[in-house]
FIPAMAR-415645 format. One line per 8 residues: number of its first residue (from 0); their letters; for each residue z, y, x of N, C-alpha, C. Coordinates in steps of 0.2 Angstrom, whole numbers, plus 5000, padded with zeros to 4 digits. Example, Ala and Ser with C-alpha at 12.3 -4.5 7.8 and 13.67 -1.06 7.14 Angstrom:
# residues 2
0> AS> 5039,4972,5066,5039,4978,5062,5039,4984,5066 | 5035,4989,5064,5036,4995,5068,5039,5000,5064
//
This chain:
# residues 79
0> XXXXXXXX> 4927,4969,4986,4927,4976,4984,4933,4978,4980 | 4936,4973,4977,4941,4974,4972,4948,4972,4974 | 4953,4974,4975,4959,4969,4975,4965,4973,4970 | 4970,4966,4968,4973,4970,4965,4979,4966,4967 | 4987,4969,4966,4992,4969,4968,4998,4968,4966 | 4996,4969,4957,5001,4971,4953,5009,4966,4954 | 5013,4972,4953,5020,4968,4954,5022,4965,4960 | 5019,4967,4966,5020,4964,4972,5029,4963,4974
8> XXXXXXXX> 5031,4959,4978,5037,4957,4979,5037,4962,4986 | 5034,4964,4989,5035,4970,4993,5039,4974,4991 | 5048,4977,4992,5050,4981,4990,5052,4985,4996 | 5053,4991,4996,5054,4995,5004,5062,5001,5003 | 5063,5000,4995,5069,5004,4994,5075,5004,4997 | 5076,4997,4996,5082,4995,5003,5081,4990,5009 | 5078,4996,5013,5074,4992,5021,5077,4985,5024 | 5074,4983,5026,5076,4976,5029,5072,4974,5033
16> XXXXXXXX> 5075,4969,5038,5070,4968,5046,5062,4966,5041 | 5064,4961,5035,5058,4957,5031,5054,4962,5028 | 5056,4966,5026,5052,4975,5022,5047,4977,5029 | 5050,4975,5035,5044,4981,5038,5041,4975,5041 | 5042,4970,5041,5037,4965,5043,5031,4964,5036 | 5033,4966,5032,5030,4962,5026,5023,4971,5025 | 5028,4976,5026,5021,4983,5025,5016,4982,5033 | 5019,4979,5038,5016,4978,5043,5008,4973,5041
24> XXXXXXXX> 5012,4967,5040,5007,4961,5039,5000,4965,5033 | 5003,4969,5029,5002,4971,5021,4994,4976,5025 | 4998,4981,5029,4992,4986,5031,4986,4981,5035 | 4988,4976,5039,4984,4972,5045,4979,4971,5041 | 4984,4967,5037,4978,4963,5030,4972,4967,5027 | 4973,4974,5025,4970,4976,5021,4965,4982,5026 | 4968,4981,5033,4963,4985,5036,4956,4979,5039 | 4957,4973,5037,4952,4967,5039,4947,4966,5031
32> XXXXXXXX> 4948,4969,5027,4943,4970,5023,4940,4979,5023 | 4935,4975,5027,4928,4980,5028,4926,4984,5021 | 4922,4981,5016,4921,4981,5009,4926,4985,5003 | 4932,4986,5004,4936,4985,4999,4934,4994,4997 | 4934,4995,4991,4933,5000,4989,4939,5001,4981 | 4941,4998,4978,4946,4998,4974,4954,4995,4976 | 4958,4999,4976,4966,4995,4977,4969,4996,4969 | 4973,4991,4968,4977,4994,4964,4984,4990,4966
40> XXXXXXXX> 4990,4994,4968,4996,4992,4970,5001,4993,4963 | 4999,4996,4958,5004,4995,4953,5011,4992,4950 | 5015,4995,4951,5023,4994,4951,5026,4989,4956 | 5023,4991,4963,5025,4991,4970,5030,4997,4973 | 5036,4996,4973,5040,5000,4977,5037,4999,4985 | 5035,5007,4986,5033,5008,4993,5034,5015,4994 | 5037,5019,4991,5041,5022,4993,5042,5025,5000 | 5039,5029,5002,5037,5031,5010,5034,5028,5014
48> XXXXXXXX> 5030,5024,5012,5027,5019,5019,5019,5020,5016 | 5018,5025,5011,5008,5023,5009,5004,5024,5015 | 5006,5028,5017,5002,5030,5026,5003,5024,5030 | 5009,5021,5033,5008,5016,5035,5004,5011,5030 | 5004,5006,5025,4998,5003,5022,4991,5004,5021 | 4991,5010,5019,4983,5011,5020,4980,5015,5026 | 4983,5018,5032,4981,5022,5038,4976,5016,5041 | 4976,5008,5040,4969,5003,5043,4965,5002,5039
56> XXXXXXXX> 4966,5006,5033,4957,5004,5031,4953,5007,5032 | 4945,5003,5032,4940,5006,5037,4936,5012,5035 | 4937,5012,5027,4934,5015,5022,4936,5020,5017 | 4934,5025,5016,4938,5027,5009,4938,5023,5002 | 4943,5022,4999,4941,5020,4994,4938,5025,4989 | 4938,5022,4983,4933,5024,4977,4938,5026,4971 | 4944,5021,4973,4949,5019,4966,4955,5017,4968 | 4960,5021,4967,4967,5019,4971,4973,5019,4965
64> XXXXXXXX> 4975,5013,4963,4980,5015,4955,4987,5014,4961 | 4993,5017,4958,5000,5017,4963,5004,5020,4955 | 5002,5014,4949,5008,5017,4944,5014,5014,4946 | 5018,5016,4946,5025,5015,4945,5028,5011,4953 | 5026,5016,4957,5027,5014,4962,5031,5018,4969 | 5034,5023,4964,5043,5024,4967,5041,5030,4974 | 5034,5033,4975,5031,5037,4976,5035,5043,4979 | 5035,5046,4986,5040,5051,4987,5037,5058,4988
72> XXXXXXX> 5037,5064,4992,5032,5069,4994,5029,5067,5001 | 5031,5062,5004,5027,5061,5012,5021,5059,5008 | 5024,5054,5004,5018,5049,5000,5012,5053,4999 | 5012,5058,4994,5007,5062,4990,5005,5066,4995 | 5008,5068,4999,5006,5073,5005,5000,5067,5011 | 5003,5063,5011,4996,5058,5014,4989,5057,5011 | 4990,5056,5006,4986,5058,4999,4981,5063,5000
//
């Protein structure tokens, strides 16, 4: 139901073959938990990609924290 994330090594500021492999793998993962109703990605640069991360989950979540997480207007706009 819960996962948390904080500080993830996920960075997507300065793109790299490994950055979209890593938001690729990040969404797959997280659209295979059925259950999950809390995220927290907390001081995660992701930075234009939240639509791709969370576009596979199955469910709405309940509780989504994104402090310090370098956030753009596509981001809030998906939101």
């Amino acid at each position: 139901r819960s996962l948390k994330l904080r500080y993830s090594n996920l960075t997507v500021q300065h793109p790299m073959p490994e950055s979209a492999i890593g938001i690729r793998r990040l969404a797959r993962q997280l659209g295979m938990l059925p259950g999950l109703r809390e995220l927290m990605l907390a001081h995660s640069q992701l930075s234009g990609n939240l639509c791709q991360i969370l576009g596979n989950l199955q469910a709405p979540l309940e509780s989504l924290e994104l402090a310090y997480c370098s956030l753009i207007p596509a981001d809030f706009a998906f939101l």
